[in-house]
C-alpha positions in Angstrom: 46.8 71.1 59.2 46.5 69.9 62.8 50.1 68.5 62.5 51.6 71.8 61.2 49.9 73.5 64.3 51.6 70.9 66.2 54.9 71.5 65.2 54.1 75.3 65.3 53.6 74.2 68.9 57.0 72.1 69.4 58.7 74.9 67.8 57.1 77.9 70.2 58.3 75.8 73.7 61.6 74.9 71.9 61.7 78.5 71.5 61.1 78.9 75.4 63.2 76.6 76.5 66.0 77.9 75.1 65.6 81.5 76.2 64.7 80.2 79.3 68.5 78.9 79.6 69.9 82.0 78.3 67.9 83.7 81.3 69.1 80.9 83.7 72.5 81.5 82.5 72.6 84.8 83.0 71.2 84.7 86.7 74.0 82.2 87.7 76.7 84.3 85.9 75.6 87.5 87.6 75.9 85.3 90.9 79.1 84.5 90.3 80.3 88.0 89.1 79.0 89.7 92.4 80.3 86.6 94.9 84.0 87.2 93.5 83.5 91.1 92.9 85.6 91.9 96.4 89.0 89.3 95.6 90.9 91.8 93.1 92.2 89.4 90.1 89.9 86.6 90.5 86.9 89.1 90.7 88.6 91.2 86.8 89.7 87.7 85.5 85.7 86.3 86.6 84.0 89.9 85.0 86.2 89.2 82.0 85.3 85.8 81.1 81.7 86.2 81.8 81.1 89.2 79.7 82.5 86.9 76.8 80.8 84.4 77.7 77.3 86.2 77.8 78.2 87.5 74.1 78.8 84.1 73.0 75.6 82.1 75.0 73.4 85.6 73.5 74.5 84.6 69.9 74.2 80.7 70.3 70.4 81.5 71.4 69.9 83.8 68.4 70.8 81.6 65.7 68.7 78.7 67.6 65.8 80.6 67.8 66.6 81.7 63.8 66.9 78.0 62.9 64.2 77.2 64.8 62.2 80.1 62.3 63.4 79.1 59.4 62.6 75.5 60.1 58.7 76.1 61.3 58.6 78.7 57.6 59.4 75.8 55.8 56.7 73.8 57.9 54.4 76.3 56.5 55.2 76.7 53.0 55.3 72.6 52.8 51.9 72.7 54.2 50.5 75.6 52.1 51.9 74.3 49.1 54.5 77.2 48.5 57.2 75.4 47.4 
Protein backbone atom coordinates (compact mmCIF):
# COMPACT_ATOMS: atom_id res chain seq x y z
CA UNK A 1 0.00 0.00 0.00
CA UNK A 2 2.67 2.55 0.85
CA UNK A 3 4.01 2.13 -2.79
CA UNK A 4 0.53 2.78 -4.41
CA UNK A 5 0.39 5.99 -2.25
CA UNK A 6 3.62 6.71 -3.69
CA UNK A 7 2.85 6.57 -7.06
CA UNK A 8 -0.56 8.34 -6.27
CA UNK A 9 2.04 10.91 -5.16
CA UNK A 10 4.41 10.85 -8.54
CA UNK A 11 1.20 11.01 -10.42
CA UNK A 12 -0.43 14.22 -8.42
CA UNK A 13 3.16 16.52 -9.04
CA UNK A 14 3.30 15.06 -12.63
CA UNK A 15 -0.06 16.37 -12.78
CA UNK A 16 1.28 19.81 -11.57
CA UNK A 17 3.97 20.03 -13.45
CA UNK A 18 2.37 19.84 -16.45
CA UNK A 19 -0.38 22.38 -15.84
CA UNK A 20 2.16 24.34 -14.51
CA UNK A 21 3.67 24.63 -18.23
CA UNK A 22 0.46 25.08 -19.77
CA UNK A 23 0.09 28.18 -17.30
CA UNK A 24 3.77 29.18 -18.10
CA UNK A 25 2.93 28.85 -21.70
CA UNK A 26 0.21 30.83 -21.66
CA UNK A 27 1.89 33.86 -19.74
CA UNK A 28 4.77 33.98 -22.32
CA UNK A 29 2.21 33.81 -25.30
CA UNK A 30 0.15 36.58 -23.91
CA UNK A 31 3.56 38.49 -23.65
CA UNK A 32 4.25 38.05 -26.94
CA UNK A 33 0.66 38.76 -28.30
CA UNK A 34 0.54 42.29 -26.41
CA UNK A 35 4.52 43.27 -27.36
CA UNK A 36 3.55 42.79 -31.28
CA UNK A 37 -0.21 44.00 -30.86
CA UNK A 38 0.82 47.73 -32.37
CA UNK A 39 2.99 46.31 -35.85
CA UNK A 40 -0.30 45.59 -38.09
CA UNK A 41 0.63 42.03 -39.90
CA UNK A 42 3.04 40.73 -37.53
CA UNK A 43 0.74 41.63 -34.49
CA UNK A 44 -2.73 39.45 -36.74
CA UNK A 45 -0.14 36.78 -38.09
CA UNK A 46 1.29 36.58 -34.00
CA UNK A 47 -2.70 36.55 -32.50
CA UNK A 48 -3.33 33.97 -35.18
CA UNK A 49 -0.75 31.44 -34.53
CA UNK A 50 -1.02 31.76 -30.84
CA UNK A 51 -4.68 31.26 -30.48
CA UNK A 52 -3.82 27.81 -32.41
CA UNK A 53 -1.32 27.22 -30.60
CA UNK A 54 -3.14 27.63 -27.10
CA UNK A 55 -5.84 25.11 -28.51
CA UNK A 56 -3.27 22.69 -29.34
CA UNK A 57 -0.82 22.99 -25.89
CA UNK A 58 -4.73 23.02 -23.87
CA UNK A 59 -5.43 19.59 -25.54
CA UNK A 60 -1.84 18.08 -25.23
CA UNK A 61 -2.21 18.85 -21.35
CA UNK A 62 -5.69 17.26 -21.22
CA UNK A 63 -4.87 13.97 -22.61
CA UNK A 64 -1.56 14.02 -20.29
CA UNK A 65 -3.40 14.67 -17.40
CA UNK A 66 -6.08 11.75 -18.77
CA UNK A 67 -3.21 9.28 -19.26
CA UNK A 68 -1.84 10.18 -16.26
CA UNK A 69 -5.65 9.08 -14.64
CA UNK A 70 -6.00 6.26 -16.31
CA UNK A 71 -2.55 5.10 -15.46
CA UNK A 72 -2.80 5.83 -11.46
CA UNK A 73 -6.73 3.78 -11.82
CA UNK A 74 -4.95 0.92 -12.94
CA UNK A 75 -2.40 1.51 -10.03
CA UNK A 76 -5.35 1.11 -7.91
CA UNK A 77 -7.28 -1.61 -9.26
CA UNK A 78 -3.79 -3.71 -9.39
CA UNK A 79 -3.46 -2.93 -5.79
CA UNK A 80 -6.97 -3.61 -4.72
CA UNK A 81 -7.16 -6.63 -6.56
CA UNK A 82 -9.81 -5.43 -9.25
CA UNK A 83 -8.53 -6.86 -12.11
Amino acid sequence: MAGHRKFQTAVRVEKLRVWCAWASGGFVMLAAALATQDIRIVGVVTQILLVGGGIAFTLTAVRMTDRLNRKAEAARRNVLGDL
